[in-house]
N, C-alpha and C positions, 0 to 999 in steps of 0.2 A: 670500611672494614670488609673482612671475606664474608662473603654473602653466607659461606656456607656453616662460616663460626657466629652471624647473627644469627643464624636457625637455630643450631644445638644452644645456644647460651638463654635464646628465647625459653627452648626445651627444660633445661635445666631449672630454669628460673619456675617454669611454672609446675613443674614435678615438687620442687623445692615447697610449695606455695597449697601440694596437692590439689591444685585446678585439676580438671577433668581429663582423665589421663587421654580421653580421645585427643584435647588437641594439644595437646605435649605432643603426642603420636604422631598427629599431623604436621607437625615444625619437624619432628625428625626423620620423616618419609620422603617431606620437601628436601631436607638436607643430601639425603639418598642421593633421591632423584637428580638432584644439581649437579652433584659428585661424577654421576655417571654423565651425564650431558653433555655432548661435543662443545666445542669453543663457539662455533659459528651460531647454533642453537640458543646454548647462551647469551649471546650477542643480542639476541633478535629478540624483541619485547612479543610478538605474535606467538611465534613459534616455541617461547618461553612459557607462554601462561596456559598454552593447547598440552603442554607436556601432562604426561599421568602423574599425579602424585603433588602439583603447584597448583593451589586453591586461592582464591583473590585475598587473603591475607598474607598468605608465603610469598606471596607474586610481588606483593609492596613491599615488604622487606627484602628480600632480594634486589628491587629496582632501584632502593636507595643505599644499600650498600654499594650496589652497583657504581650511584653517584658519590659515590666517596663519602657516605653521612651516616651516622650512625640511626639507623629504624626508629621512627618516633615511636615504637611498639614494644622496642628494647628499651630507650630510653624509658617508657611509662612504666615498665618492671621492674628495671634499676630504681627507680623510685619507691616502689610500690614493697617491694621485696630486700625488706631491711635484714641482714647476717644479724646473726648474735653477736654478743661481742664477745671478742677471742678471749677465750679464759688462758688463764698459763696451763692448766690442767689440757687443755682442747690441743695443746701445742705440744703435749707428749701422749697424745694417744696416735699410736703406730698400726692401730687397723680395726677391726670390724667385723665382728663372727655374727650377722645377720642379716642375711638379706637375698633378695628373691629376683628369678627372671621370668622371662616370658614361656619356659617349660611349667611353671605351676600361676602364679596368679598375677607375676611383675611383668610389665610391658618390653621388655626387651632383650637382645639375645643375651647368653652370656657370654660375651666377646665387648657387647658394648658395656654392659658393668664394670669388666678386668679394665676395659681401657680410663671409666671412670673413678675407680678406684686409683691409678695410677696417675692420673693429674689432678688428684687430691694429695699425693703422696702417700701411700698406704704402702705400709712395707707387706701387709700381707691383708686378704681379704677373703672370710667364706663366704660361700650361697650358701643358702640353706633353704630351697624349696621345698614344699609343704611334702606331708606323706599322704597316704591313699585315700585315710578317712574322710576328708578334707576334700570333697568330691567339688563343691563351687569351687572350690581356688583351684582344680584340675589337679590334685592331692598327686606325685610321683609312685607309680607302683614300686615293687622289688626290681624289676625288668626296665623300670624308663629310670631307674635312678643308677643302676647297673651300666647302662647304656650312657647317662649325663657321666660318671663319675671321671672319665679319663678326659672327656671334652672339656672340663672345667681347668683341671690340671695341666691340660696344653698350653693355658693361658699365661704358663706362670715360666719368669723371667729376667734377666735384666734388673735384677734386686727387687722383684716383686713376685709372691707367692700368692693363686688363686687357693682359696682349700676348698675341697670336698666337703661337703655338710648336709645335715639336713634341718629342719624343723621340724621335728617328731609330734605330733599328736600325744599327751595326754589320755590313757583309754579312763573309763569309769571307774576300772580296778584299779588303778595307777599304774598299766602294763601303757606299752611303747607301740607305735602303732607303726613298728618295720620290724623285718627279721633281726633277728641280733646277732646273725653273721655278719648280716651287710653292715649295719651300726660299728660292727668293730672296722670295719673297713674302708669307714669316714674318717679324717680330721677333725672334725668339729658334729657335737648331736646337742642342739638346742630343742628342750622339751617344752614346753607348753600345752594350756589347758583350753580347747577352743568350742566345749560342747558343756551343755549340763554347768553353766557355770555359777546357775541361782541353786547348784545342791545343797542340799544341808552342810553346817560347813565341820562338823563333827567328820563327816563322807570323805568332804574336800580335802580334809587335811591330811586323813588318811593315803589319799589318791596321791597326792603330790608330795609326801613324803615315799612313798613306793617308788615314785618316780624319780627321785633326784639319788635314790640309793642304787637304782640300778648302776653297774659299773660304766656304761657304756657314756650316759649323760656330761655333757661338761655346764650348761648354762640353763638356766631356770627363767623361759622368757613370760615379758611380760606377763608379770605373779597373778595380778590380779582382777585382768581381763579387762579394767575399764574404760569407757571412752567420755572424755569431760569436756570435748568441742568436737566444731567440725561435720561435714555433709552426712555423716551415717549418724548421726544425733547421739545423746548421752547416752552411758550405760554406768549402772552403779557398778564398783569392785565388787567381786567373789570376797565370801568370807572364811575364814580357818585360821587355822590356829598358829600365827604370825611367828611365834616364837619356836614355838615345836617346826614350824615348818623352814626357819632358816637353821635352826641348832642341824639337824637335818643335812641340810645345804653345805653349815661348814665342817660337819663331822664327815663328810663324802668327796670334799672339795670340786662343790661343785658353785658359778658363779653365778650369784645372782644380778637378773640383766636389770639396767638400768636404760627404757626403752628412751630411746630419741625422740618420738612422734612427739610432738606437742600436743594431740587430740590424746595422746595416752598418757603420758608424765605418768608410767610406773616405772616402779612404786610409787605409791603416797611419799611426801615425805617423812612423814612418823615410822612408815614400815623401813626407810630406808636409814632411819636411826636404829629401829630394833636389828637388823640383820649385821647395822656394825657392831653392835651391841653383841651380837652373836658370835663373831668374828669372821662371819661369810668375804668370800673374795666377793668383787663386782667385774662386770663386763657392759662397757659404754659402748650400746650397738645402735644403728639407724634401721633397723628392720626398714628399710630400701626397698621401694617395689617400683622402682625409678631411680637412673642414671644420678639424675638432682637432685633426689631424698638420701644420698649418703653422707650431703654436707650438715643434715640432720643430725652429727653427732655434736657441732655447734651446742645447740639445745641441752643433748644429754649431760655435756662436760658441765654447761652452768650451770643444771640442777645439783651433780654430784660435789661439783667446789664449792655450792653454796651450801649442801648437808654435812660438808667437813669429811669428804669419804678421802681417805688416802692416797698420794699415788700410785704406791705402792701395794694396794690389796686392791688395783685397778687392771686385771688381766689385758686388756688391750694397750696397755703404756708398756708390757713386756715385747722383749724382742721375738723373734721365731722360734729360734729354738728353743728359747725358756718356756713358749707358748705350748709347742708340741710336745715338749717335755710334759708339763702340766695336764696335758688334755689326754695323754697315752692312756 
């Protein structure tokens, strides 16, 4: 196979897998690197492995693509790294209002998201990098998201649209943590709560109903903060007031997100009975901080077919312009 589509698919795989984004990194630097490399270079096992950016792992898979074989290193992922199984539901979601690049806390530019978004078939795809608060994940000021907003939308093409977005910060009052010029001046503002999340949930509920009212908000992510696997270890849900907080959601038409991650599986599924019960839209997103964490929506779909959510009150099975309609 192409040496240089064993590297990304390695990449892929282990994004996919949330291995250590360093050596995802490094399968995709290799890929660079080879990309750019004269033929003869290539050619040459010495002069291959001296290159900057080929580490004695990249170096082996290379050398056996080379030989016409498929990487015993791909093959052990392929293995290793079983798909969900395709829902029918997985087979009409047409895109993906979350997810990040290497401008706030995701490993890579946004050029290589649009393009992986596009050989997943995504009729349409936002970023949504963090906002300022949000100081570890390198939060987007007014000025750097100012600056991103046109670069994202050069992406888009060819029947595929990038959107502008963000992932807005949650404040303690339930205020927005960007101007609300610039917020109008997104496609997509996915809000979430990422501070103070053991508050009293009398507080919480208040905060995140403030929040989903503002005009500006379309998706209410991950509700409830939790994490139930995985290398940053558990954390219990935030609590509030489930019902008051979706009644909320659908009286504003705003969606509640049904996150991908498998280490989050938000909502519960009981919350995500109450919010049908509420008549909340939903939006099946892979919050993506990696190329191969967008096939993550696998995951989301067969939580949502298996809690019997509609496909129709599923904002990402809509087309673009019913999207943007919805989201104005």
């Amino acid at each position: 196979m192409d040496p240089v589509d064993a590297l990304l698919e390695i990449a892929s795989l282990l994004e996919r897998e949330r291995a250590s984004r360093y050596r995802a990194k490094a399968f995709r630097q290799a890929a660079a690197t080879l990309r750019d490399l004269p033929d003869d270079v290539q050619r040459d096992p010495t002069r291959l492995r001296a290159a900057k950016g080929i580490g004695e792992s990249t170096f082996a898979v290379i050398r056996q693509a080379q030989a016409g074989q498929v990487p015993d290193y791909l093959v052990e992922l392929r293995g290793d790294v079983e798909p969900e199984r395709m829902s029918e539901l997985r087979g009409k979601l047409r895109g993906d209002l979350h997810a990040h690049t290497d401008w706030s806390d995701g490993t890579t530019p946004i050029s290589v998201m649009a393009a992986a978004a596009r050989s997943l078939g995504h009729e349409y795809q936002a970023i949504t990098d963090h906002s300022p608060r949000l100081r570890v994940a390198r939060g987007l000021s007014a000025d750097r998201l100012r600056e991103q907003m046109p670069l994202v939308r050069a992406e888009s093409g060819d029947g595929f649209t990038l959107l502008a977005g963000i992932e807005v910060d949650i404040l303690e009052d339930g205020g927005l943590d960007q101007e609300d010029g610039l917020l109008a001046e997104l496609d997509i503002v996915v809000a979430s709560v990422h501070s103070k999340l053991r508050m009293d949930a009398r507080a919480m509920t208040a905060r995140m109903i403030a929040a989903v009212a503002h005009p500006r908000v379309n998706v209410l992510g991950h509700c409830t903060g939790r994490l139930v696997q995985g290398d940053r270890g558990t954390r219990p849900p935030s609590t509030f007031d489930a019902q008051a907080v979706f009644a909320a959601c659908a009286e504003n038409g705003v969606a509640v997100e049904i996150n991908s991650r498998p280490e989050r599986q938000d909502p519960p599924d009981d919350l995500i009975a109450i919010a049908l019960a509420e008549g909340c839209l939903f939006s099946i997103d892979s919050d993506a901080h990696a190329p191969g964490q967008l096939s993550l929506l696998d995951h989301g779909a067969e939580r949502a077919e298996r809690a019997g959510v509609p496909s129709a009150r599923i904002v990402t099975t809509w087309g673009l312009e019913r999207l943007l309609a919805w989201a104005e």
